[in-house]
C-alpha positions in Angstrom: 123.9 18.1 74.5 127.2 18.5 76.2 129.2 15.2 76.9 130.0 16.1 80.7 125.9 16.4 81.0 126.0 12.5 79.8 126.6 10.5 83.1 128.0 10.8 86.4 129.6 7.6 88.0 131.8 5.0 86.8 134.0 5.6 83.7 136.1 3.0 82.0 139.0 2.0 83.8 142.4 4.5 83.0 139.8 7.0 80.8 140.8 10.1 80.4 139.4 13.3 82.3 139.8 15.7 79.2 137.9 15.4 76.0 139.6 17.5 74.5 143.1 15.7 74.2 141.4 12.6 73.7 141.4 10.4 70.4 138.3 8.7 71.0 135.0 9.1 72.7 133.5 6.0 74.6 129.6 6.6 75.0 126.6 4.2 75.9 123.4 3.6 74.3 121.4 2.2 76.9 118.4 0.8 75.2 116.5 -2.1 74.5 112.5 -0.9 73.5 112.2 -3.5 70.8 114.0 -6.3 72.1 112.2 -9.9 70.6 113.1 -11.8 73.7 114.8 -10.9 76.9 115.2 -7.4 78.0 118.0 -6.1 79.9 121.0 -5.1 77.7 119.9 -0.5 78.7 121.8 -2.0 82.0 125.1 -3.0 79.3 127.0 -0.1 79.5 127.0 0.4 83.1 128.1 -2.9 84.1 130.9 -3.0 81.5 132.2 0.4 82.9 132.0 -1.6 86.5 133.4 -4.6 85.7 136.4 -2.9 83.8 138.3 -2.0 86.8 139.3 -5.4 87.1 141.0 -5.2 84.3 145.4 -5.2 83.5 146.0 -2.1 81.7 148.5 -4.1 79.9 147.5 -6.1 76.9 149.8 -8.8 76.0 148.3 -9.5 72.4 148.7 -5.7 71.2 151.4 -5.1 73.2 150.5 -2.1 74.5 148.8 -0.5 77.6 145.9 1.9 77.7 148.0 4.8 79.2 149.4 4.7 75.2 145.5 5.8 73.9 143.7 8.3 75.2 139.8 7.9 75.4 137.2 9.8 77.1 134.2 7.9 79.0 131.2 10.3 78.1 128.8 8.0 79.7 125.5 7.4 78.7 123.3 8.8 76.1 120.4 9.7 78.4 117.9 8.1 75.9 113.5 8.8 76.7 112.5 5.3 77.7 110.5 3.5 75.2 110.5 6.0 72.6 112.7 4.1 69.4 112.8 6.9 67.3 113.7 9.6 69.4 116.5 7.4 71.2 117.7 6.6 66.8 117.7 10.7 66.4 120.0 11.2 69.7 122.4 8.6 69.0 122.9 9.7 65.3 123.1 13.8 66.5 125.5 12.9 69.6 127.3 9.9 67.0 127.8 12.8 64.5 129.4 15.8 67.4 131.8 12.9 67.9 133.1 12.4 64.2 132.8 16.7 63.8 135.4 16.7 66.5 137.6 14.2 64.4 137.7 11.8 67.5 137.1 8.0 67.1 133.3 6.9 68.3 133.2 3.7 70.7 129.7 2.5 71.7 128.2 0.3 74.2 124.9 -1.2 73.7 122.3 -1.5 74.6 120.1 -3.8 71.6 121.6 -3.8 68.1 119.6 -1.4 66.8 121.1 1.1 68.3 124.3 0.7 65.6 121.4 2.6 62.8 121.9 5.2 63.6 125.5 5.6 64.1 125.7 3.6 60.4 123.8 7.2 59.5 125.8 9.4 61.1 129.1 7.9 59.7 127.3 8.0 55.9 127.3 11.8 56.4 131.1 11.8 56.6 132.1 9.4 54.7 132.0 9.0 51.0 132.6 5.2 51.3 132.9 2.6 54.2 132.6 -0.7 54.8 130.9 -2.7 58.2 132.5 -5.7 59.6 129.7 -6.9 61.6 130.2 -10.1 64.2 127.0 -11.8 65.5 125.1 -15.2 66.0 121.9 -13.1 64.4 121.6 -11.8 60.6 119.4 -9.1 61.7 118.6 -8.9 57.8 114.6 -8.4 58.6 113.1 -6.0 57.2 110.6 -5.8 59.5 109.7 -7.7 63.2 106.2 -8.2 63.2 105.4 -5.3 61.0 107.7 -2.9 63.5 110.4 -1.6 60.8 112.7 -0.2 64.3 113.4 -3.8 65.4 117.0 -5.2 67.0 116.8 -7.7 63.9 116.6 -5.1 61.5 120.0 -2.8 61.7 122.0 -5.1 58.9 119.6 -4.8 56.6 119.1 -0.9 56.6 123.0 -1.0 56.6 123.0 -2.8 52.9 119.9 -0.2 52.1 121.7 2.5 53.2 125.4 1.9 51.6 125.1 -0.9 49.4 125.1 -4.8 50.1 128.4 -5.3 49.1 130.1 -3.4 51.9 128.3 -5.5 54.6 130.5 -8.1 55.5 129.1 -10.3 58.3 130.6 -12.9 60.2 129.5 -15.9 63.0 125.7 -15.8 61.8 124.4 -18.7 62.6 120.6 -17.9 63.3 118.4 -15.8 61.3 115.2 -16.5 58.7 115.5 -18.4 55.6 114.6 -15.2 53.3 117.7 -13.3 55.4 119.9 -16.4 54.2 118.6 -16.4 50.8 119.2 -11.9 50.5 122.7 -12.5 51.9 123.4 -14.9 49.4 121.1 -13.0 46.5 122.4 -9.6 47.5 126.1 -9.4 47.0 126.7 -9.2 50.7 129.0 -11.3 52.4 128.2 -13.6 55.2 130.4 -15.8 56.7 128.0 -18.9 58.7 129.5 -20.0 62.2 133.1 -19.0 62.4 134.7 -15.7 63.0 138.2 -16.0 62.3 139.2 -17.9 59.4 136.6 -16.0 57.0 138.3 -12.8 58.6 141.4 -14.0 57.5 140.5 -14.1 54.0 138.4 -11.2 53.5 140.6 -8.3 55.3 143.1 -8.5 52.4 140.2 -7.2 50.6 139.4 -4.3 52.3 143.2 -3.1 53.2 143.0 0.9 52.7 139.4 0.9 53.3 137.5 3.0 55.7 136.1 0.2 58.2 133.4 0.3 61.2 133.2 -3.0 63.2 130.0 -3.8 65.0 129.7 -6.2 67.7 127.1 -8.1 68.9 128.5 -10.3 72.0 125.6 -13.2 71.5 128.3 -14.0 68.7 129.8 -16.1 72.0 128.4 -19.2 72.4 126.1 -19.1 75.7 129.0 -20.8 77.5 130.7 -18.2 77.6 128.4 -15.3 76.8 125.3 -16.3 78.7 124.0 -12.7 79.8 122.4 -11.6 76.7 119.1 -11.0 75.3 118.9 -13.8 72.4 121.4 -16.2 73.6 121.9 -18.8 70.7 123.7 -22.0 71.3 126.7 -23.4 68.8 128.7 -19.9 69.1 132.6 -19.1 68.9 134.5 -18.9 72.1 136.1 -15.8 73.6 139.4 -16.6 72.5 138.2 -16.7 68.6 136.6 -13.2 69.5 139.6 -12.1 70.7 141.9 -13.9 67.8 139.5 -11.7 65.3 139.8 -8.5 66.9 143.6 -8.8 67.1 143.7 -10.0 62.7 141.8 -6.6 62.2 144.5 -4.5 64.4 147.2 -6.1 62.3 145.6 -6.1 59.2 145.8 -3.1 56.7 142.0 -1.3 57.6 141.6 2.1 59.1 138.9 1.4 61.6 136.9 4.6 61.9 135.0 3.3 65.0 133.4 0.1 66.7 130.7 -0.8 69.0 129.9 -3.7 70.9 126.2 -4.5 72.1 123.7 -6.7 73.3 125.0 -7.3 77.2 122.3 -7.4 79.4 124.1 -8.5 82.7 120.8 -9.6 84.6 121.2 -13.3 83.1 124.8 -13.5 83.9 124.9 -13.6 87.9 128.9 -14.6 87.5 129.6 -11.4 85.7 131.2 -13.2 83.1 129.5 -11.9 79.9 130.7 -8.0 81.0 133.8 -9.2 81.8 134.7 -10.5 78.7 133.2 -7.6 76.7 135.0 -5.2 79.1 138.3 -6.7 78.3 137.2 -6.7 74.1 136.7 -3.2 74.5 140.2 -2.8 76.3 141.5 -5.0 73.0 140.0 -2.8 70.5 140.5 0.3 72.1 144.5 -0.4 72.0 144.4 -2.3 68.8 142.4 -0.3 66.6 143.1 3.3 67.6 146.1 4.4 65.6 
């Protein structure tokens, strides 16, 4: 599949119109086939790319303005309705032409599965990474009533896949007792309700490291995040969000990419869920792209 095949409409605001001097690749992942609760977040991607044109190009916490990175908006992975499997084997193919090309993958979501497969695609390059994943949800299952391709399931085939103890998960606050008890029995880490301080401690740790950040914006307390499939009350607010994504651009990782899912703007009339996650994209897009 060629990117300019991808999508035709809105692009991120100030993207770039050549992929080939670009450093990173923005795509979207519309899909939510095995959502648990509320469907709606295959409309994400769209209504981020909208709601971005409102948007300074200036950031006053990275000091820097989004003429300084260039990123190409690919647009939307056209994924075949309904069909998990197929939509995991397009994301990880299209995830993989991305990292071939040496550019810098940014996805929209779209459910959380849809981070699987771009875990996969980033084990074939990489000897050795680590996952900072932010989230309300463990998503340690195993299984969602007996359907293995489940939005609560992506964590847990991340430790399966490289290792427990280079999952690092922060903000959970909601999850089944047996994900609590394999977090704590595993050798993952899991850092329960806050975002920030635990950051602060652990990204000493993983200074020189090869580190993918996956975001899942029900992480937000409903307050402030209310258009979103599994909204779950007692969340951080959107200036801890925005604290953490600002310690990991200071701090001493090389992120190799990021995503940020689960807006499903039909719950969120005031737009404010996409707004926020439009500018958390504009954050890590000029904080984490060296």
């Amino acid at each position: 599949m060629r990117f300019e095949e991808a999508y035709s409409g809105n692009v991120f605001i100030k993207s770039h119109p050549d992929l080939e001097e670009s450093q990173v690749v923005i795509y979207g992942m519309p899909m939510d086939w095995t959502v648990s609760f509320r469907p709606g977040s295959r409309f994400g991607p769209a209504k981020i790319r909208e709601v971005s044109l409102g948007l300074e190009e200036y950031s006053p916490y990275m000091d820097r303005e989004l003429e300084e990175v260039k990123f190409y908006d690919a647009g939307d992975i056209p994924l075949p309705f309904g069909n998990p499997q197929n939509s995991i084997d397009m994301i990880e193919d299209y995830v993989g032409k991305i990292l071939d090309m040496g550019k810098f993958p940014l996805g929209i979501g779209g459910e959380h599965l849809v981070s699987w497969p771009v875990f996969k695609a980033l084990h074939k390059k990489y000897d050795d990474f680590a996952i900072i994943h932010i989230d309300a949800h463990a998503d340690l299952r195993e299984e969602y009533e007996g359907e293995p391709l489940s939005h609560s399931t992506p964590i847990r085939k991340a430790c399966e896949l490289i290792g427990p103890e280079n999952v690092y998960s922060f903000g959970i606050r909601s999850g089944m007792k047996e994900e609590f008890q394999y977090a704590k029995e595993s050798g993952m880490y899991m850092a329960k309700f806050d975002v920030a301080e635990p950051l602060k401690e652990v990204l000493p740790k993983l200074a020189g490291r090869n580190v993918y950040v996956t975001i899942d914006i029900d992480v937000l307390d409903p307050a402030h995040a209310p258009g979103t499939g599994t909204a779950e009350a007692g969340g951080i607010t959107s200036k801890e969000l925005l604290e953490a994504i600002v310690l990991i651009a200071k701090s001493d990782v090389n992120v190799i990419g990021a995503d940020l899912v689960e807006v499903a703007p039909i719950y969120d009339h005031s737009e404010q869920t996409p707004i926020a996650a439009s500018k958390f994209i504009r954050e890590m897009l000029l904080g984490w792209v060296k």
